[in-house]
C-alpha positions in Angstrom: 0.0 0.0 0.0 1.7 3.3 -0.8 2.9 5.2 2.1 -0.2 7.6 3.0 0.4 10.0 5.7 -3.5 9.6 6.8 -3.5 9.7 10.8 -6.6 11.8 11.5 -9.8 12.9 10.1 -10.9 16.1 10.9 -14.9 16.1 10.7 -16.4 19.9 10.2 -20.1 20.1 11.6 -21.4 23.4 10.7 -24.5 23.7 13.1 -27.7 26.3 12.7 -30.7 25.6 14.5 -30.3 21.5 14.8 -31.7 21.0 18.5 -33.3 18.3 17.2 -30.4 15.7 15.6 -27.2 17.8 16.8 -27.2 14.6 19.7 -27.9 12.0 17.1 -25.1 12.6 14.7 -22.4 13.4 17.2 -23.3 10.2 18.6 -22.9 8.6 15.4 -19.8 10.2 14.3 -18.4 8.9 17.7 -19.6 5.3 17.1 -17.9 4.7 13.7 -14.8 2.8 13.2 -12.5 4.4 10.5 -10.2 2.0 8.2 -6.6 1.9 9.4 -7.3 2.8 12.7 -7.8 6.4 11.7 -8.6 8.5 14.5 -11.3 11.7 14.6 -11.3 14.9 15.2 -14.7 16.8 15.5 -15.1 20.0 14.7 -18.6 22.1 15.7 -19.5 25.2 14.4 -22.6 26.6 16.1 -23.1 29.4 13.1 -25.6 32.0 16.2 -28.1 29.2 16.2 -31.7 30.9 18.2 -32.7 27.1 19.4 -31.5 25.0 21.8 -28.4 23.5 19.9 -26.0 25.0 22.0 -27.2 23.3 25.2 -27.4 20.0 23.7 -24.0 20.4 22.5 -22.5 21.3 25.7 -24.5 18.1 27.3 -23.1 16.1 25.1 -19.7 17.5 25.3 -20.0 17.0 29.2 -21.2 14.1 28.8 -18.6 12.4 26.6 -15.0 13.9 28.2 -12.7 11.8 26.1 -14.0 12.7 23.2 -11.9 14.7 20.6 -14.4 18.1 20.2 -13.7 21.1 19.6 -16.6 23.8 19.5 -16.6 27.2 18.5 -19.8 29.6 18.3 -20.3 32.9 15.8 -21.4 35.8 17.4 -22.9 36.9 13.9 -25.0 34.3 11.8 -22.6 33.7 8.8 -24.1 31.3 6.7 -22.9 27.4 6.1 -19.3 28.8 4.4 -18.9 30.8 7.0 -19.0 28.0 9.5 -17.3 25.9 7.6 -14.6 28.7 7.2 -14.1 29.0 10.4 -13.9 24.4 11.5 -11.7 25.0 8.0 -8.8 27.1 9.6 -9.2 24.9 13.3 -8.8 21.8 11.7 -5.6 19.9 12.3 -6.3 16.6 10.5 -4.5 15.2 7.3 -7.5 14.9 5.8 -11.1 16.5 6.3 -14.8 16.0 5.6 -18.0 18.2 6.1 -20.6 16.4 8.0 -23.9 18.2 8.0 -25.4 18.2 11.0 -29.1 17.0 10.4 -29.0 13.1 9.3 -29.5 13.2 5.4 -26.0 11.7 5.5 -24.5 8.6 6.8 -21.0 9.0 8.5 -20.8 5.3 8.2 -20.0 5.8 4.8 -16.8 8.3 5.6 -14.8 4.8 4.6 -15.9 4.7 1.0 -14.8 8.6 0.4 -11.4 7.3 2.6 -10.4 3.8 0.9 -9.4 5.9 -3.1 -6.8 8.2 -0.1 -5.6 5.3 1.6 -5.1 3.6 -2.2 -2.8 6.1 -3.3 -5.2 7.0 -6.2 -7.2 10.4 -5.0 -6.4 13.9 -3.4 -10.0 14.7 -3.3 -13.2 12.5 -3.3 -16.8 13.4 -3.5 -19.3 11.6 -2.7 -22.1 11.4 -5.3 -25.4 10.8 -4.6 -26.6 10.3 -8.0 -23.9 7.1 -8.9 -23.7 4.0 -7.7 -26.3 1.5 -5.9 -26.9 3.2 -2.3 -30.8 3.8 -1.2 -32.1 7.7 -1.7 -34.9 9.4 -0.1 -37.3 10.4 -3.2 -38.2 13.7 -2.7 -38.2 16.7 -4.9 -38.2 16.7 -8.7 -37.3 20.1 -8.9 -34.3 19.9 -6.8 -33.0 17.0 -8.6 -33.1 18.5 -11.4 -31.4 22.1 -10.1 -28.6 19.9 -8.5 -28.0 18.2 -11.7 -28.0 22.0 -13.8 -25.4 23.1 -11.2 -23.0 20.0 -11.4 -23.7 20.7 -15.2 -22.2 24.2 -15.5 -19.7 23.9 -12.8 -18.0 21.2 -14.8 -18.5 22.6 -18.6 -16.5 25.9 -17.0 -14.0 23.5 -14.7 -13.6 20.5 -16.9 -14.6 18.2 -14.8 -17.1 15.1 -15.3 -18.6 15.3 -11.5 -21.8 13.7 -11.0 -22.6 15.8 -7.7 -21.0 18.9 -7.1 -23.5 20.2 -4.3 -22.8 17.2 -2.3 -22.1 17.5 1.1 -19.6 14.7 1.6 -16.1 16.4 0.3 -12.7 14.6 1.8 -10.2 17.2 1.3 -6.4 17.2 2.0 -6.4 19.5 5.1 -3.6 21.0 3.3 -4.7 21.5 0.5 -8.0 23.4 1.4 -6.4 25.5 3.9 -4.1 26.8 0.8 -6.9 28.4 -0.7 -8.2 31.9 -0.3 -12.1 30.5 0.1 -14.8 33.7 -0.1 -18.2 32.7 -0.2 -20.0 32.5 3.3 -23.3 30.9 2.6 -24.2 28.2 0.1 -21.8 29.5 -3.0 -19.5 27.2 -0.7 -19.6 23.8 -2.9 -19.1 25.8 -6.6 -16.2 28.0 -5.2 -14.5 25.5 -3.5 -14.7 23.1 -6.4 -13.2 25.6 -9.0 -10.4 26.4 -6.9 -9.5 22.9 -6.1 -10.1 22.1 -9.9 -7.5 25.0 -10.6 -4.7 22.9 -8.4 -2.2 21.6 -11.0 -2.2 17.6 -10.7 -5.0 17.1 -8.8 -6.9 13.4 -8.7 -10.2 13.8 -7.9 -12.3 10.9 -7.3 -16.0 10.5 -6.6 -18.0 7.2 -5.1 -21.3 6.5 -4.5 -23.2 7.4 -1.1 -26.7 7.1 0.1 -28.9 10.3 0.5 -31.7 10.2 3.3 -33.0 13.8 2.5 -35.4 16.2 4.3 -38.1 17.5 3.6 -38.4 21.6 4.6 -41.1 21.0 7.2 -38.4 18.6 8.8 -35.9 21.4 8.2 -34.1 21.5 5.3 -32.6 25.2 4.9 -31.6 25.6 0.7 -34.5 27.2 -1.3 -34.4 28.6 -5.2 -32.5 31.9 -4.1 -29.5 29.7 -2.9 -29.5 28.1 -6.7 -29.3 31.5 -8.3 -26.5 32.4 -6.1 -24.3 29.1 -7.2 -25.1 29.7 -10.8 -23.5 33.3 -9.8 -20.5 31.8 -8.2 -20.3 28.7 -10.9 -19.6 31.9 -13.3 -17.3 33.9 -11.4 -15.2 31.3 -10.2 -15.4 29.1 -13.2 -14.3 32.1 -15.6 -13.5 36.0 -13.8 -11.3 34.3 -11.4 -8.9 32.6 -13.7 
């Protein structure tokens, strides 16, 4: 196996308003056993949630002292980039992944985005929930559709042949990220950072398959139409102005 310097995975939970399944995932993220004895390192970003998420991440931080948390709060909503900014520039991992902190996605799966690293083959690795044979929630035509346009345009201007830009699994070398100057605070997140890490010269970037267990908005899922104009802005002026 080719000599991988892949100790730790730092796991970035950007957090607004998830009182509900902030406990759940943490508890999750806790429970799974990474290949190679890879050990974690979580990373909360409470982005100035107005429910309860900061009490039940406190409990649960009392409650589990070994564990490897970190938690940091914004005084100022900033939007998902913004958190992710922030866990971003704490993180201290070889390697990290963005973990949403609802449960549309399954940390049990971080292994699949891991194994292409640990091969020697990938820098980067998505995880697409449109490939492969993993279950998917059905939900909305209209955002399948939108996520597909997106992915569309972000790789005619990057030259890429992704099947799920918008994803939120991304494995990043720690590295790698932190060496870029990353602007966009709210949702323009996935299309900026995937133009600038398409940009990096030699660059493998892999994608695998991962199930999807989405939400519907009266169980509080956050992105709505204005958030796809926005990327189709930032798929522009990262795919062409910023060359």
């Amino acid at each position: 196996m080719p000599n991988i310097k892949f100790d730790t995975l730092s796991i970035l939970v950007p957090v607004y308003n998830e009182e509900h399944t902030i406990q759940k995932i943490l508890k999750r993220l806790l429970e799974i056993d990474l290949m190679n004895d890879i050990q974690k390192e979580i990373i909360l970003v409470n982005d100035c949630s107005t429910d309860n998420s900061e009490a039940k991440i406190q409990a649960f931080i009392a409650q589990h002292p070994q564990a490897s948390i970190q938690y940091y709060k914004h005084k100022k909503n900033q939007g998902k980039g913004g958190a992710l900014h922030t866990g971003i520039a704490k993180a201290t991992g070889d390697y990290l992944i963005i973990q949403d902190a609802d449960l549309e996605y399954d940390p049990e799966e971080f292994n699949l985005l891991i194994e292409p690293v640990m091969n020697g083959e990938a820098d980067i690795v998505y995880g697409s929930r449109f490939m492969g044979g993993k279950p998917h929630r059905i939900l909305f035509f209209w955002h399948s559709i939108g996520n597909k346009w997106l992915t569309f345009l972000s790789n005619m201007f990057n030259n890429l042949n992704l099947t799920d830009m918008e994803t939120c699994y991304k494995l990043f070398n720690t590295q790698m990220l932190q060496s870029l100057t990353l602007k966009e605070k709210r949702f323009g997140f996935e299309p900026e950072v995937t133009a600038k890490i398409a940009r990096i010269p030699k660059i493998r970037i892999y994608e695998v398959g991962i199930s999807y267990y989405g939400r519907t908005y009266a169980e509080g899922k956050k992105i709505n139409w204005k958030d796809g104009f926005r990327a189709i802005y930032c798929i522009v002026k990262y795919g062409i102005f910023s060359k």
